[in-house]
C-alpha positions in Angstrom: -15.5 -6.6 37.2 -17.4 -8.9 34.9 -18.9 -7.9 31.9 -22.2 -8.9 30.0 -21.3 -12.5 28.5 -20.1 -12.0 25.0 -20.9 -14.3 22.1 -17.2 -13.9 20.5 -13.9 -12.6 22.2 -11.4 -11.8 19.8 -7.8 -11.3 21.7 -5.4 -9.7 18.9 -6.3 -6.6 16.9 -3.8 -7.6 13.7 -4.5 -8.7 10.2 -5.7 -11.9 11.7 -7.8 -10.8 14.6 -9.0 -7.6 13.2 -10.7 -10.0 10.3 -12.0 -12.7 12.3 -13.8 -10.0 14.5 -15.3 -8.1 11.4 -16.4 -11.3 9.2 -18.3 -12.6 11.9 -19.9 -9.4 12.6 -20.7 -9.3 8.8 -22.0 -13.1 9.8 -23.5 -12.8 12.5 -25.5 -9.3 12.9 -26.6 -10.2 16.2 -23.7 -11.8 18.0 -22.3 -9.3 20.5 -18.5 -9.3 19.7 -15.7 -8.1 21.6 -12.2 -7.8 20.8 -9.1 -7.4 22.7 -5.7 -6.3 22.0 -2.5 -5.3 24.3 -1.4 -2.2 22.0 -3.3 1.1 22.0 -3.8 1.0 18.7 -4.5 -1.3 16.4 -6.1 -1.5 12.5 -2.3 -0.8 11.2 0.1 -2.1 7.8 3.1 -3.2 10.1 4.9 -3.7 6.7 5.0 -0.6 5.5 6.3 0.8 9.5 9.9 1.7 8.3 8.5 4.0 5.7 6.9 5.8 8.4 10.2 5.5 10.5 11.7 7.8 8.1 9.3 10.1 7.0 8.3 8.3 3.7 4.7 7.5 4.7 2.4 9.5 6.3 0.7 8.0 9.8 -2.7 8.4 8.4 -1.6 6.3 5.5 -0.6 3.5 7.6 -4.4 2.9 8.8 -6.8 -0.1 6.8 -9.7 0.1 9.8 -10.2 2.0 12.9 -12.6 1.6 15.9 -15.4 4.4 14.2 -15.5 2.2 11.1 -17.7 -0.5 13.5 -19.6 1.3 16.3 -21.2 -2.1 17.1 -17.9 -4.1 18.0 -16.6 -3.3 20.8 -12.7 -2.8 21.5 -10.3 -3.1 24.8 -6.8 -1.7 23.7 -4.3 -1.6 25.8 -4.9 -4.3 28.3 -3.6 -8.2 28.1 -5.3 -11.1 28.7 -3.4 -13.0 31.9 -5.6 -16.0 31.7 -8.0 -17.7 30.0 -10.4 -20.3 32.4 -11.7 -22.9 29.9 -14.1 -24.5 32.2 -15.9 -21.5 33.0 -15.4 -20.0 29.7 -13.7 -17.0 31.3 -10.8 -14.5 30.8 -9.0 -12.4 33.5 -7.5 -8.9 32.2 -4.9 -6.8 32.9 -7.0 -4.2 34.1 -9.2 -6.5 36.2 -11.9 -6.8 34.1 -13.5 -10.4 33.7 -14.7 -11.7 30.2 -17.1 -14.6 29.9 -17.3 -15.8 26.1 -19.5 -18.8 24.2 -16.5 -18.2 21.5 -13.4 -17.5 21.8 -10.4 -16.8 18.7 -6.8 -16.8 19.9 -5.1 -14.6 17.5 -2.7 -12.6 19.8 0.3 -13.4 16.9 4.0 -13.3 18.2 6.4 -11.0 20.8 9.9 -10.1 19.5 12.3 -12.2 20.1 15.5 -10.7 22.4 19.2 -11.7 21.2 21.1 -12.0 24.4 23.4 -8.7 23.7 20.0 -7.0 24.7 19.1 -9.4 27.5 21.2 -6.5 30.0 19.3 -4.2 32.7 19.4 -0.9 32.3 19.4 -1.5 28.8 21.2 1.4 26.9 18.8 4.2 25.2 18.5 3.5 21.3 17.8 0.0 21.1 14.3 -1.1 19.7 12.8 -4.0 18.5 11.2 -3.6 15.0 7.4 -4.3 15.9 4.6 -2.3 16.5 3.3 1.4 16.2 4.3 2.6 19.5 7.9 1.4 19.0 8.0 2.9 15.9 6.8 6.7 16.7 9.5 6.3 19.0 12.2 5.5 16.5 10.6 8.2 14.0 11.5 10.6 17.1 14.9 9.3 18.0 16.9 8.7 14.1 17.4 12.4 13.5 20.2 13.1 16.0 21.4 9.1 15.8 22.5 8.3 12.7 24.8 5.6 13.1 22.7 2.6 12.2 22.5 -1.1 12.9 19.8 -3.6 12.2 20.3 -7.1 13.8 18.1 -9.5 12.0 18.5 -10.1 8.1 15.0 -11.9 7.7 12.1 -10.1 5.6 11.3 -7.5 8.7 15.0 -6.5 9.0 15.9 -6.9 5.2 13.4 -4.4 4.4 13.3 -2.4 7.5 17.4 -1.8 7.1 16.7 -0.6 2.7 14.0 1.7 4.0 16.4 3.4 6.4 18.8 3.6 4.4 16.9 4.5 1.3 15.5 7.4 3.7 19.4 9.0 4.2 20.2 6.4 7.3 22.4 4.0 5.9 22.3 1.6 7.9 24.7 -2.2 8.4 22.4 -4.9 8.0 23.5 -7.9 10.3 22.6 -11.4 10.1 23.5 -14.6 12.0 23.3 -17.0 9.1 25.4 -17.3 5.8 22.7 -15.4 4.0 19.7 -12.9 3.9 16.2 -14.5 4.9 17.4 -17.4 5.3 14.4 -19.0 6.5 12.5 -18.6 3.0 15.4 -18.4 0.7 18.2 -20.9 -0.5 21.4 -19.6 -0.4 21.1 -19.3 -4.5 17.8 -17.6 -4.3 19.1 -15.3 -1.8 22.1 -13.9 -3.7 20.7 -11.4 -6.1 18.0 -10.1 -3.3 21.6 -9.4 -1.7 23.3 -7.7 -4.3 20.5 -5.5 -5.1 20.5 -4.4 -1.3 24.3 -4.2 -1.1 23.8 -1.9 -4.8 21.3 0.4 -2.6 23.7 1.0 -0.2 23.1 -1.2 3.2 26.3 -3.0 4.4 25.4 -6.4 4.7 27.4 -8.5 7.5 26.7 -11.9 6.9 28.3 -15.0 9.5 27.8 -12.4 12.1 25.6 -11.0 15.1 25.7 -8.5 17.7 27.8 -9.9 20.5 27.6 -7.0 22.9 25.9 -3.3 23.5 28.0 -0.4 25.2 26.3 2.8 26.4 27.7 6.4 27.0 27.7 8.2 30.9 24.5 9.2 29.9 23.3 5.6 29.4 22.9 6.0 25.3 24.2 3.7 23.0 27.3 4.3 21.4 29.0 1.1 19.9 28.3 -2.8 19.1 30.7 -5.3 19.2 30.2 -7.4 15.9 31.3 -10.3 15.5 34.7 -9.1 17.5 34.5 -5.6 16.1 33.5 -2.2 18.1 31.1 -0.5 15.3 30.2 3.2 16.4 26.7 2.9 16.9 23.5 5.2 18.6 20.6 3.3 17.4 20.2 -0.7 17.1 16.8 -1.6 15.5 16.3 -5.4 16.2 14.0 -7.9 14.0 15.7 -11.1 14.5 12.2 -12.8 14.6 9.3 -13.3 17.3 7.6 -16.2 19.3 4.3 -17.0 19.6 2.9 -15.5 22.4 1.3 -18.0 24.8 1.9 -17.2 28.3 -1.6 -16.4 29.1 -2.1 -20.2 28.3 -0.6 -21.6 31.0 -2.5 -24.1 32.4 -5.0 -24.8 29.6 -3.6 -27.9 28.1 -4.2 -25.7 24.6 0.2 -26.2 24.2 1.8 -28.9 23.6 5.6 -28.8 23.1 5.5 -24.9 22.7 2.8 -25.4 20.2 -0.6 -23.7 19.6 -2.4 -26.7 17.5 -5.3 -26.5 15.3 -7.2 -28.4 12.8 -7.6 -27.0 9.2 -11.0 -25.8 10.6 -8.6 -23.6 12.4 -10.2 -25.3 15.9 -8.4 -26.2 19.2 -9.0 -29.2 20.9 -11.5 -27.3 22.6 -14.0 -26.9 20.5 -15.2 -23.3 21.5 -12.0 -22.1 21.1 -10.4 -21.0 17.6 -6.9 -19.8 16.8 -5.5 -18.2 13.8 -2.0 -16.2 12.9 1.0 -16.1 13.9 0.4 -18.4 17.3 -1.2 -21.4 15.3 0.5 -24.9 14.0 -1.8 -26.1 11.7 -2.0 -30.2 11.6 -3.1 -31.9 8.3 -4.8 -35.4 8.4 -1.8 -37.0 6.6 0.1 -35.6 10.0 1.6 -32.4 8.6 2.6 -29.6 10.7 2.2 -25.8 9.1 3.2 -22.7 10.8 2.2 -20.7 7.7 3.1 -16.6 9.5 2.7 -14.3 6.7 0.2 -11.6 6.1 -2.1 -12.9 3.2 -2.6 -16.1 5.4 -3.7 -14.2 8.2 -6.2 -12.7 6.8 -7.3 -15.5 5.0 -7.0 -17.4 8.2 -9.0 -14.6 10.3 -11.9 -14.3 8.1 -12.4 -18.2 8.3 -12.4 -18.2 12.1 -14.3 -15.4 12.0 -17.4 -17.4 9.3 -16.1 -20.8 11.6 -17.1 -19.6 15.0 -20.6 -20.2 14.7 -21.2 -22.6 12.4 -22.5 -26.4 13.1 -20.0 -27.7 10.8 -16.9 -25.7 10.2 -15.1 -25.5 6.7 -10.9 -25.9 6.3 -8.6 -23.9 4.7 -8.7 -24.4 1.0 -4.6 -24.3 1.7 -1.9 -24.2 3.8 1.0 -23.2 2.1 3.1 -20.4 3.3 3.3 -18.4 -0.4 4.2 -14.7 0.1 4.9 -11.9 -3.0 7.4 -9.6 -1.6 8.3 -6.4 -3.2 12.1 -5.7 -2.1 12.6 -1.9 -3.1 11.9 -3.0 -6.5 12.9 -6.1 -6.5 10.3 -8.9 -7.2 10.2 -12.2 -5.0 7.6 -14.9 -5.1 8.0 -16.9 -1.6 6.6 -20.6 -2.6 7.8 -21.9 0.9 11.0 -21.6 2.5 13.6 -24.7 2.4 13.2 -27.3 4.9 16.6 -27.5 6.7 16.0 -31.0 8.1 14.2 -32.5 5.0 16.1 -34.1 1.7 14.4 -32.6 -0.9 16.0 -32.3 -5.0 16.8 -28.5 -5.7 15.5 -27.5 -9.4 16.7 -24.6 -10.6 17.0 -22.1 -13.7 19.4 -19.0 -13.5 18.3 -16.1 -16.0 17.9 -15.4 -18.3 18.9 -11.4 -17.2 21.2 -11.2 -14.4 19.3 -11.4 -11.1 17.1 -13.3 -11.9 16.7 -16.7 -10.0 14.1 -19.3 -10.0 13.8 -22.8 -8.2 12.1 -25.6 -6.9 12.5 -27.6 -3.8 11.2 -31.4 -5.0 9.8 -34.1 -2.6 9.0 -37.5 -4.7 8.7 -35.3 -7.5 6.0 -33.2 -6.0 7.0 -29.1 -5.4 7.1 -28.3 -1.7 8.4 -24.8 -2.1 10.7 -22.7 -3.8 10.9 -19.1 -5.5 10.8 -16.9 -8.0 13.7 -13.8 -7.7 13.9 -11.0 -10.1 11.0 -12.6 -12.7 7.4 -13.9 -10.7 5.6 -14.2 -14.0 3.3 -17.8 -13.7 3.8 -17.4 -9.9 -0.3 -18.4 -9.8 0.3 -21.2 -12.0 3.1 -22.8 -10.4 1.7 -22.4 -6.7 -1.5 -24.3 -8.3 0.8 -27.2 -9.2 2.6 -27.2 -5.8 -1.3 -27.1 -4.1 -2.2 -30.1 -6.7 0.6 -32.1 -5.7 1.4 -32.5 -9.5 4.4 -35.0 -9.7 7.3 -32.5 -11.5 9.9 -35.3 -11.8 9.9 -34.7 -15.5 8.8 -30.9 -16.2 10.3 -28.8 -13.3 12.9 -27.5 -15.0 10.6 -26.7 -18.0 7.9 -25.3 -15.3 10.8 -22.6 -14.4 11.2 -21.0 -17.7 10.4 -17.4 -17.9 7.5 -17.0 -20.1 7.3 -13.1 -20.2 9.6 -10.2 -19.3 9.9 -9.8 -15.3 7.9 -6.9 -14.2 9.9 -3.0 -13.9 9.7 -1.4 -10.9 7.1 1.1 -11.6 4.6 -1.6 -12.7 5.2 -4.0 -9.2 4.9 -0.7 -7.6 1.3 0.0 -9.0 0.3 -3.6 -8.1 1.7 -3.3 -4.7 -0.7 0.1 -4.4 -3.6 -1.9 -5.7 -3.0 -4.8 -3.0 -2.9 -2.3 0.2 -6.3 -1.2 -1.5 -7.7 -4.6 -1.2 -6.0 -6.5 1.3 -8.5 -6.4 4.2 -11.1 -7.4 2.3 -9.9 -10.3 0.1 -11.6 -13.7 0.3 -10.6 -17.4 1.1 
């Protein structure tokens, strides 16, 4: 059944969608705008979902907008788009309905990523990927009468997810493919003390290792994993080894090339109704730069410009695409500049100290900072990211540029700043 034409069609209800849909509506008064999502609820802090898992954060907490907070824009939860008709401006839902659009944002972010120890049918009770609410009430439900814990995945989602657990009387074995934790935004230097202050908390890190194969009771539960060549008792496996961009309903569109969204800085497709934003986007720069910039402050930042973009005779770029993201790590400071480059040769800068766990470095490309991170001590973090955004040449003053110039914030102090930022993290600007 086809539906009144709709000025904008949002399809994803996260940070990124949730933002583009609200700023134009802020915009644009009279637009009729309809947004889309596959969960059945949306408006959520995924971050802050192992909290919950364990009884540390209330649901109600976990909640920055819901549906009654804009009677005027109307929501479909719970359905997927299957495809998207470019030429007729046109897409096909799960449920049949038919949307036509004038606009259209593509921010339907990533689906969880599945190791091949879980690629088995049936696949045993106690296994979950670490994504949205649903999944999550689930575990909630499930932890009290499984205790014996593994989380496959030792990026930022399982890092934290694993220290929440445990932190929450799970203790759980942390598991992670590469030589080190978050490995895709840390060195191996940087990484070190984020590791020792999890091992201190009690998670068992496994390093050099993954889950290599799942067995089930009679009963079709989970009982063991084989790591790395070793039968661990186990009756619940939480998995966050990463997502993909989820694409499928742009089959045919000519919107993918090489298994990549692309967009301008404008945050436009090649077609030029179409915008896409979050996790599904690589963003080209003129000087032929690819970004993939996935973190939370970018997609709001990204959603809100989409949102201000969509009707606009000439859209404005991104004052910036770099991938910077504060992370509080149980107490544990970390200022992501952007995560090394495996494939690039960049200079590593770096300045231990002066405390123990403390580490702070720069990646250098032709003396300009292309990323890097502060561990333990993030004070000049704004300062040093506007450097790295100037494309300041450092050949000469990067070591100086890492010197700690106050006392690294205490735990109760990053915890009051981390309360302020879930305060105001919907509604911060470009």
């Amino acid at each position: 059944m086809a539906s009144p034409i709709q000025d904008l069609v949002v399809v994803g209800g996260g940070a990124a969608g949730l933002n583009a849909a609200s700023t134009c509506r802020t915009l644009y008064p009279d637009k009729r705008v309809t947004l889309v999502d596959s969960e059945p609820v949306i408006g959520y802090y995924r971050t802050v979902l192992p909290m919950f898992m364990v009884g540390r954060f209330a649901e109600e907490r976990l909640f920055f907008w819901r549906p009654e907070d804009d009677p005027g824009l109307a929501v479909k939860l719970g359905v997927e788009v299957t495809a998207l008709d470019r030429a007729g401006h046109r897409l096909t839902l799960s449920d049949g309905d038919v949307l036509e659009y004038r606009r259209l944002i593509l921010a339907s972010g990533g689906r969880p990523l599945v190791p091949p120890a879980c690629a088995v049918d049936p696949l045993p009770a106690g296994v979950f990927p670490v994504r949205g609410l649903e999944t999550a009430r689930a575990i909630r439900d499930w932890l009290p009468g499984h205790r014996q814990l593994v989380v496959l995945g030792g990026g930022l989602v399982g890092t934290k997810t694993s220290l929440n657990l445990t932190l929450g009387g799970y203790p759980a074995i942390l598991v992670e493919r590469e030589g080190h934790l978050l490995p895709t935004v840390l060195s191996a230097d940087s990484a070190r003390s984020i590791a020792a202050h999890v091992a201190a908390l009690g998670v068992d890190i496994r390093t050099n290792a993954t889950v290599e194969e799942l067995r089930a009771d009679k009963k079709g539960a989970l009982e063991a994993v084989r790591i790395s060549g070793e039968w661990v008792p186990c009756t619940t496996l939480l998995v966050g080894v990463g997502s993909q961009p989820d694409l499928g309903f742009l089959d045919g569109t000519e919107l993918v090339e090489n298994g990549e969204l692309r967009v301008s800085p404008t945050l436009r497709t090649k077609d030029p109704d179409i915008f896409a934003v979050g996790d599904t986007v690589t963003i080209e720069t003129r000087d032929g730069g690819r970004h993939q910039p996935w973190t939370w402050p970018q997609a709001v930042t990204q959603g809100k410009l989409a949102g201000a973009n969509a009707f606009r005779s000439a859209p404005r770029p991104l004052p910036r695409v770099t991938r910077v993201n504060a992370q509080n790590i149980a107490g544990k400071a970390a200022m992501i500049l952007s995560g090394p480059d495996p494939e690039s040769n960049v200079d590593v800068v770096s300045r231990p100290g002066p405390e123990e766990g403390i580490w702070r470095e720069f990646f250098l490309d032709d003396g300009r900072i292309v990323g890097g991170a502060l561990v333990g001590d993030i004070a000049g973090a704004g300062p040093l990211h506007a450097t790295m955004v100037r494309g300041d040449d450092m050949t000469d003053g990067a070591l100086d540029a890492l010197k700690t110039r106050t006392r690294a914030f205490g735990a109760g102090t990053w915890s009051r700043l981390a309360q302020k930022r879930r305060a105001a993290v919907y509604t911060e600007g470009n």
